[in-house]
ROROPA-696548 format. One line per 8 residues: number of its first residue (from 1); for each residue x, y, z of C-alpha. Coordinates in steps of 0.2 Angstrom, whole numbers. Layout:
BEGIN
NUM = X Y Z ~ ...
END
This chain:
BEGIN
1 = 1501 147 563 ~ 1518 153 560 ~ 1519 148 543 ~ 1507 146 527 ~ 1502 127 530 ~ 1496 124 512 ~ 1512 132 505 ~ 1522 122 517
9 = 1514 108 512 ~ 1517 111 496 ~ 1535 112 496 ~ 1538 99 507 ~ 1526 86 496 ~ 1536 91 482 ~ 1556 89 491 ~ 1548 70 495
17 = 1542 67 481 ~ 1559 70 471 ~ 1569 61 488 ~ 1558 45 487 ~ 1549 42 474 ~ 1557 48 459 ~ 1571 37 457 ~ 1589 43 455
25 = 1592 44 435 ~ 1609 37 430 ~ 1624 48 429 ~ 1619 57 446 ~ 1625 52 464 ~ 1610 49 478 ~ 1618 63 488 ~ 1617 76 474
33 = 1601 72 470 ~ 1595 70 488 ~ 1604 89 489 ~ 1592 94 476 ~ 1576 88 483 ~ 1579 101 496 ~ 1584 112 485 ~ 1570 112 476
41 = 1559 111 490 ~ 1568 125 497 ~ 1564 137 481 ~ 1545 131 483 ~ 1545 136 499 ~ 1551 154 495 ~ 1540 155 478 ~ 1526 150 491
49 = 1532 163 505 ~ 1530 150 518 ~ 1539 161 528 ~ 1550 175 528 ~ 1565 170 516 ~ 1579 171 531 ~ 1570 159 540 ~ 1566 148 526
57 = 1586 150 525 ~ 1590 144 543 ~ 1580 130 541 ~ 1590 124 525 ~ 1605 125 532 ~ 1600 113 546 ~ 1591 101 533 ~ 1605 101 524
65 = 1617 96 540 ~ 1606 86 548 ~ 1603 76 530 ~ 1621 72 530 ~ 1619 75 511 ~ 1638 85 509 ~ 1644 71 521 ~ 1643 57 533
73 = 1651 65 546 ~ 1641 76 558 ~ 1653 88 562 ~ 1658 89 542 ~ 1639 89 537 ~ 1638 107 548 ~ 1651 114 543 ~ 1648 110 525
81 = 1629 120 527 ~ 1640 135 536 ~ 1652 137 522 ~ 1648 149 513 ~ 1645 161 525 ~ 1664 167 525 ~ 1661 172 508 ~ 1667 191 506
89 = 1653 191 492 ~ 1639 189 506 ~ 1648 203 515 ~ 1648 215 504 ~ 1631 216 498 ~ 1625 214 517 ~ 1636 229 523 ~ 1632 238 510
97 = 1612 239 513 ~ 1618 243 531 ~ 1628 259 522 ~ 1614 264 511 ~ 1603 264 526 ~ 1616 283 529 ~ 1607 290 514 ~ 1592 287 522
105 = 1595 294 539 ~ 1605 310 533 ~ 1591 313 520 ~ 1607 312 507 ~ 1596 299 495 ~ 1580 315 497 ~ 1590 329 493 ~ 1600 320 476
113 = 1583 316 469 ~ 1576 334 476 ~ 1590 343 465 ~ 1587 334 451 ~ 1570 339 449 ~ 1575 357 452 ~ 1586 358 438 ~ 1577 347 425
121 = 1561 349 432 ~ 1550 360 420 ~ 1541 347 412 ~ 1534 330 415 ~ 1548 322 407 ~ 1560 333 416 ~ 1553 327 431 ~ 1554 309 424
129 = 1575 307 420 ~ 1577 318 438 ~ 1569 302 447 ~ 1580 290 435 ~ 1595 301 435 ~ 1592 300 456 ~ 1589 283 455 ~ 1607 280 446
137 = 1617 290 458 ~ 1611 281 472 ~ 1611 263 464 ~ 1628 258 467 ~ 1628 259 487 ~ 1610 253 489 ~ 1609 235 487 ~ 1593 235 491
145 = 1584 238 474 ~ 1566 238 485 ~ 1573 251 497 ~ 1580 262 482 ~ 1567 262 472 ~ 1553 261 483 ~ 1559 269 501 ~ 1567 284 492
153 = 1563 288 475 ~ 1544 283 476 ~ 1540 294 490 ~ 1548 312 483 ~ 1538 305 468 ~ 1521 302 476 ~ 1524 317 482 ~ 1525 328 467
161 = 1510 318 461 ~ 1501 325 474 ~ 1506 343 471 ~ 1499 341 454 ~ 1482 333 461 ~ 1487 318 452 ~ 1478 305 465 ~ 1472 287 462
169 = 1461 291 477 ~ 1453 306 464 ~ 1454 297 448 ~ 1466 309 441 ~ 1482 297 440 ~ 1483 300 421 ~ 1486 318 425 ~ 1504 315 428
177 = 1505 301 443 ~ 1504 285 432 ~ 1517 290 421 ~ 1530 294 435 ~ 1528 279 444 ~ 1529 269 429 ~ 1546 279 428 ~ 1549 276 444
185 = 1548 257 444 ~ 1555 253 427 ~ 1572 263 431 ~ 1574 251 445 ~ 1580 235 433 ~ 1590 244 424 ~ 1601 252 438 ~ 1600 237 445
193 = 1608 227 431 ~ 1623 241 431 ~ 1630 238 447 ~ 1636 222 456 ~ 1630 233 471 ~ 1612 237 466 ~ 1604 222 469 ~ 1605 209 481
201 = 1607 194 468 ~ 1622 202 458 ~ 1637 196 468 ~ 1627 177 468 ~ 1629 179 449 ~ 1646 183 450 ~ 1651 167 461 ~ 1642 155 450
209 = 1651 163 436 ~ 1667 161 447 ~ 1662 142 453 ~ 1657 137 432 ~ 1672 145 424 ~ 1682 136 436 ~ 1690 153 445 ~ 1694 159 424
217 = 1680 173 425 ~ 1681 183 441 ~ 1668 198 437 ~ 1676 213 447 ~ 1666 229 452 ~ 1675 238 441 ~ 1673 225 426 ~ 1653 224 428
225 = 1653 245 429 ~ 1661 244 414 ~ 1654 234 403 ~ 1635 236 409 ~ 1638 255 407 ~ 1634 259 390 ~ 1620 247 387 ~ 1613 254 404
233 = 1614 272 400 ~ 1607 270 384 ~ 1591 260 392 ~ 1589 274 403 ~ 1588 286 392 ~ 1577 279 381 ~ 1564 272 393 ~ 1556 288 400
241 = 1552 291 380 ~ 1545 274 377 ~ 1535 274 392 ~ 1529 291 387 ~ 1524 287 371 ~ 1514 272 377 ~ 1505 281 391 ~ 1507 299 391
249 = 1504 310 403 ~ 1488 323 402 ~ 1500 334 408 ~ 1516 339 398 ~ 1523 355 407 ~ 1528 355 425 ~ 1534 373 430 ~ 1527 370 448
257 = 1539 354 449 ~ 1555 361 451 ~ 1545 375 462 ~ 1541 359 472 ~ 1557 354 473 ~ 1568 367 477 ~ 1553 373 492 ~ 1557 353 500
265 = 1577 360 498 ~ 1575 374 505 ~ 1566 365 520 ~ 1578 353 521 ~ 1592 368 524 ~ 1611 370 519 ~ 1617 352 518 ~ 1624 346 534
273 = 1640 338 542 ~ 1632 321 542 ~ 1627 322 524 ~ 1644 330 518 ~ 1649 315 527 ~ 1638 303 519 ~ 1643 309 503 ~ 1662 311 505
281 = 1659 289 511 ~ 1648 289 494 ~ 1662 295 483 ~ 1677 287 494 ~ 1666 270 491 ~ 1666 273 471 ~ 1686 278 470 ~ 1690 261 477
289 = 1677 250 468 ~ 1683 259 452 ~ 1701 253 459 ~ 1708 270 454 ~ 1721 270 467 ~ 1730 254 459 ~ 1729 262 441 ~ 1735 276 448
297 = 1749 268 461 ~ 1751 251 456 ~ 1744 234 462 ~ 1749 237 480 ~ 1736 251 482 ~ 1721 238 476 ~ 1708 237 489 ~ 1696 222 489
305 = 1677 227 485 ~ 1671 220 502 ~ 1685 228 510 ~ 1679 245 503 ~ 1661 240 512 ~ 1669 238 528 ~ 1678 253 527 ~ 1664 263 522
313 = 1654 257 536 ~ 1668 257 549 ~ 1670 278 543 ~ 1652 280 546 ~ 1651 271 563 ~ 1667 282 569 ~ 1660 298 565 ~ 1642 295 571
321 = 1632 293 554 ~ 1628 279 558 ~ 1626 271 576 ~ 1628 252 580 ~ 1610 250 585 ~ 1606 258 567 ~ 1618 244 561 ~ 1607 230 570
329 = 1594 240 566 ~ 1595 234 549 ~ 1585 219 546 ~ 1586 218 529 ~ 1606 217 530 ~ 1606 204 542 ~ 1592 197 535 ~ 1601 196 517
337 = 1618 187 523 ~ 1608 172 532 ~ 1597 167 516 ~ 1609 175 504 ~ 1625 160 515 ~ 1611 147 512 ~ 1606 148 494 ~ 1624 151 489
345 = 1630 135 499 ~ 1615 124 494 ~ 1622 131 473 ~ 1637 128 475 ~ 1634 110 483 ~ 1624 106 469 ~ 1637 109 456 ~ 1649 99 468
353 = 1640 85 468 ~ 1640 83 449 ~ 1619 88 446 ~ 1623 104 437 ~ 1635 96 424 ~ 1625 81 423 ~ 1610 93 418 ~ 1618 103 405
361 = 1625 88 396 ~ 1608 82 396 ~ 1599 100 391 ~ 1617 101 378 ~ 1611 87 369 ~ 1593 91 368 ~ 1600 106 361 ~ 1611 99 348
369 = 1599 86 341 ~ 1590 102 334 ~ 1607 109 325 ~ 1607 128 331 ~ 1625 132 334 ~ 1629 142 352 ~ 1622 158 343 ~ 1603 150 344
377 = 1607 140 357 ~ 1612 154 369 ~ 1596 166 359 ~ 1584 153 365 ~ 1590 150 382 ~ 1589 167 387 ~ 1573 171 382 ~ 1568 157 392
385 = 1578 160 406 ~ 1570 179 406 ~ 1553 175 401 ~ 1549 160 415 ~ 1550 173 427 ~ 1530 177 424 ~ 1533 160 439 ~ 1543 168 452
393 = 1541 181 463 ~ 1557 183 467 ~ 1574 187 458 ~ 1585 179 471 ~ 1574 163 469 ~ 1575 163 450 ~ 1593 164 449 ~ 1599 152 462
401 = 1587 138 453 ~ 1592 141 436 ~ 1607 153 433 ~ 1620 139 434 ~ 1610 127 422 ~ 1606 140 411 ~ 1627 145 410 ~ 1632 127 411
409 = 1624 123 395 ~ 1628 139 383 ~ 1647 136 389 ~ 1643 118 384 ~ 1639 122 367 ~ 1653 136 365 ~ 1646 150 369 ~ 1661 164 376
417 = 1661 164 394 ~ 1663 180 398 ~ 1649 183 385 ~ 1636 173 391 ~ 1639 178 410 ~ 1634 196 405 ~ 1619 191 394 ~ 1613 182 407
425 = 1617 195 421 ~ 1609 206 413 ~ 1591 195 407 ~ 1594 193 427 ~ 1587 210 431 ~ 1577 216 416 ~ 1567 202 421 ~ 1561 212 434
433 = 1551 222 423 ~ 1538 210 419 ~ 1526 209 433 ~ 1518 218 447 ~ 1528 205 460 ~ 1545 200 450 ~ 1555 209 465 ~ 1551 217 480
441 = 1550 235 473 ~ 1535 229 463 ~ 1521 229 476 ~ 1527 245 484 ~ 1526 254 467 ~ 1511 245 460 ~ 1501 246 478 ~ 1498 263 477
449 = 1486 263 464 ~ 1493 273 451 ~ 1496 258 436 ~ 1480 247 434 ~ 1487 228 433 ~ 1482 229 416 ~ 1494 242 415 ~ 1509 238 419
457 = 1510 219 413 ~ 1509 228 394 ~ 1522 240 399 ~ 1532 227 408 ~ 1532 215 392 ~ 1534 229 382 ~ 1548 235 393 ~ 1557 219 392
465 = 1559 217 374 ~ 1565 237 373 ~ 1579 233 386 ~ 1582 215 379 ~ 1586 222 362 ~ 1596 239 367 ~ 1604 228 381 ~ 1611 215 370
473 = 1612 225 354 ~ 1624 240 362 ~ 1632 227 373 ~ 1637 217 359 ~ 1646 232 351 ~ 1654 238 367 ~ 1661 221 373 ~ 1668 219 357
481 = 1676 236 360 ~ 1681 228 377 ~ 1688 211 370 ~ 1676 201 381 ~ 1672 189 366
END
C-alpha cells in the first residue's frame, strides 16, 4: 500500500473522533473546532509518517476546502486552504534550501569544514570546534538543518573517523568517532536556533509570533541574529567541553587530522570560479539579511529577507552555479513550501476561528488558580513545551500543534512579548537534542553506529538542560542589553 494503514487509521480514528463524538465545548465555534479535528488528525498523521509530510500536506489542504470549514462557499473554501502559500515567509526558506544545494555542488560547504580542521586540527577537540565552527558558517544559507548537519559535516567527519581507525564496524568508536559525531549532531540545534534561516521551522515561529502579537512583533533576520547571538556562541563553545567531559575520547591528539585535512584541500585544488562565486552569493546573502545597506544608506536601500533569497538564487542561476534542473531538482525545497503553506494555513485558521484564544484563556486560568505570577508561569511552560518533545519526531510538527497555545497563554499571563517569543524559539530547537529522531538530522547521525541509544538519550538530556540554562541565562542579560523586556 501507499501509505502505513495502521498509522492512517490512527489518525483518521482520532480526527473522527474529535468531529463527532466529542462535543463542541462552549465558547468554541463548530467550524473551529471542526478545523482542529483535521488539524489534529493531520499532526497524527505526520507523527505517524503515514506518508511523506508534503503529501500529507496536499491532502489537508483539500480536506480543509472540501470540508468548507473556513467557509460555505466553495470557491472561498479553496482559496481559504491556498492562502498561505503567498506567504514571502514560505519563500524564503524554500529558496534558500534550493541556494544551499550551491555549497554542495561547488564543494564550498567541504572545503569550509576541510579548512577548519587544518588550522585547529591538532587535537581531538581541535578537530571538534573545526566541525561546529564549519557548521555555523554554513548555518545561515542552509535551511535544511538535516542537509547541514548530516549531508556536509557528517561525512568530512566520518571521514576523519576513518583515518583514525575509529569504526563502529571494528569496535573502536570510542577512539575518537563517538565523540565527533556526538559533536557533530549536537552543534546542529544550536546553529539552528541562531538563524531564521537554519531550520526549516524558524520563519513558522516568526508568523505566529506576527499573527499573536497582532503585527506588534515582526521578528527580522537581522533582529533574531542578534539577539540569538550571544547565547548561541556561548552554547557552542561550551558543548565540545561538556560533551568531552562526559564521554572523552581514547584519543586526545590528532596531529594526522589537519594532515587529513589539508591532503583532501589539496585534492580539492585552488578554489574555483563557481565556488568564488558561491561564496561571493554567500556573503552578498549575509550583507542584505544584516540590512547593512539601510544603516549604511537609509531606509530606501532595505531589501526584504525573501527578496535577498530570490536574488541569491536568481545570481546563481545567471551564472551557471546552479542550473534550473538543479532547482527542480531539489525535492526537499519544493517539498518544504507545500507542507510548510499547509501547516501554516491550517495555524493560522485556527487562531481565526477563536480555538487558540479560547485555549489559552482556559490553560490562563488553570494557571492562575495555582498563584505563580508570569515568571513560573512562562518557567513551567516552557519546560513543558521543550520536554513533550520525547513524543514527536518532528520539529515542524511540534511547533505548529503547540507554539501558538503555548505563546497565547504566557502573553495572557503577562509575560513580555518579545521575551517569551525568544524563550520559546529558542526551547524550539534545543529540543532537538533529546532523541535519536527529534529531527531529521537525528537518524542520519545516530544510524551510523557511532553513539549507542544509551548514549545519546543521556547526552541529549544532559545537553538540554546545559543549552536551557546558558540559553536563557545569557539571553536574559543580553536582551536586557537590547531592551526587548
Amino acid at each position: 500500500m501507499p501509505f502505513k494503514p495502521i498509522q492512517a487509521a490512527i489518525a483518521i480514528l482520532v480526527g473522527l473522533i474529535i468531529w463527532f463524538v466529542i462535543p463542541v465545548p462552549t465558547g468554541v465555534t463548530p467550524e473551529a473546532w471542526h478545523m482542529l479535528a483535521l488539524f489534529i488528525a493531520t499532526i497524527v498523521a505526520i507523527i505517524g509518517k503515514v506518508l511523506p509530510i508534503g503529501a500529507i500536506a496536499i491532502i489537508a489542504v483539500t480536506l480543509v476546502a472540501l470540508t468548507g470549514v473556513t467557509s460555505d462557499s466553495p470557491k472561498q473554501a479553496i482559496s481559504d486552504a491556498l492562502s498561505s502559500y503567498s506567504s514571502p515567509l514560505i519563500w524564503l526558506i524554500g529558496i534558500a534550501v534550493m541556494i544551499s544545494r550551491g555549497l554542495i555542488k561547488t564543494g564550498l560547504g567541504r572545503r569550509i569544514a576541510y579548512y577548519f580542521i587544518s588550522v585547529f586540527g591538532k587535537k581531538s577537540i581541535g578537530v571538534a570546534y573545526s566541525l561546529t565552527a564549519a557548521e555555523l558558517i554554513i548555518a545561515p544559507i542552509t535551511p535544511s538543518n538535516t542537509a547541514r548537519g548530516g549531508g556536509i559535516i557528517h561525512p568530512i567527519m566520518r571521514s576523519i573517523a576513518k583515518s583514525f581507525n575509529s569504526t563502529p564496524e571494528e569496535g573502536t568508536q570510542n577512539k575518537i568517532g563517538r565523540y565527533l559525531a556526538m559533536v557533530n549532531y549536537h552543534a546542529n540545534p544550536i546553529t539552528s536556533g541562531m538563524f531564521i534561516t537554519a531550520t526549516a521551522p524558524n520563519p513558522l515561529v516568526v508568523d505566529l509570533v506576527n499573527k499573536a502579537t497582532g503585527g506588534d512583533i515582526q521578528l527580522s533576520w537581522t533582529t533574531w541574529a542578534i539577539a540569538m547571538f550571544v547565547p548561541g556562541i556561548l552554547c557552542l563553545l561550551i558543548m565540545p567541553l561538556i560533551i568531552y567531559m562526559i564521554y572523552p575520547p581514547d584519543i586526545k591528539a590528532t596531529p594526522n587530522a589537519r594532515g587529513f585535512a589539508k591532503d583532501n584541500l589539496d585534492e580539492m585544488g585552488s578554489i574555483d570560479t563557481q565556488e568564488k562565486i558561491m561564496l561571493g552569493v554567500f556573503a552578498l546573502m549575509l550583507i542584505l539579511w544584516a540590512n547593512i545597506p539601510a544603516l549604511i544608506f537609509g531606509e530606501a536601500f532595505s531589501v526584504n529577507a525573501t527578496t535577498t533569497a530570490f536574488i541569491g538564487l536568481t545570481t546563481l542561476i545567471l551564472t551557471g552555479v546552479l542550473t534550473w534542473d538543479d532547482v527542480l531538482k531539489e525535492k526537499s525545497a519544493w517539498d518544504t513550501i507545500i507542507w510548510f503553506g499547509a501547516l501554516i494555513m491550517m495555524a493560522a485558521y485556527l487562531n481565526e476561528l477563536g480555538l487558540i484564544g479560547w485555549f489559552s484563556s482556559n490553560i490562563e486560568s488553570m494557571i492562575g488558580t495555582t498563584g505563580f505570577g508570569w515568571i513560573g508561569a512562562v518557567t513551567i511552560l516552557t519546560l513543558v513545551y521543550l520536554y513533550i518533545h520525547y513524543f514527536f519526531a518532528s520539529t515542524t510538527a511540534h511547533i505548529t500543534a503547540l507554539f501558538a497555545a503555548f505563546y497565547a497563554v504566557g502573553l495572557s499571563l503577562g509575560a513580555p512579548p518579545m521575551l517569551y517569543a525568544l524563550i520559546l524559539a529558542a526551547a524550539g530547537n534545543i529540543m532537538m537534542t533529546l532523541t535519536h529522531y527529534a529531527t531529521g538530522t537525528a537518524p542520519v547521525i545516530f544510524n551510523s553506529g557511532y553513539v549507542t541509544l544509551k548514549e545519546w538519550w543521556s547526552i541529549g538530556a544532559i545537553m538540554s538542560v546545559v543549552n536551557l540554562m546558558i540559553w536563557i541565562g545569557a539571553g536574559l542579560i543580553w536582551w536586557k542589553v537590547l531592551g526587548y523586556y
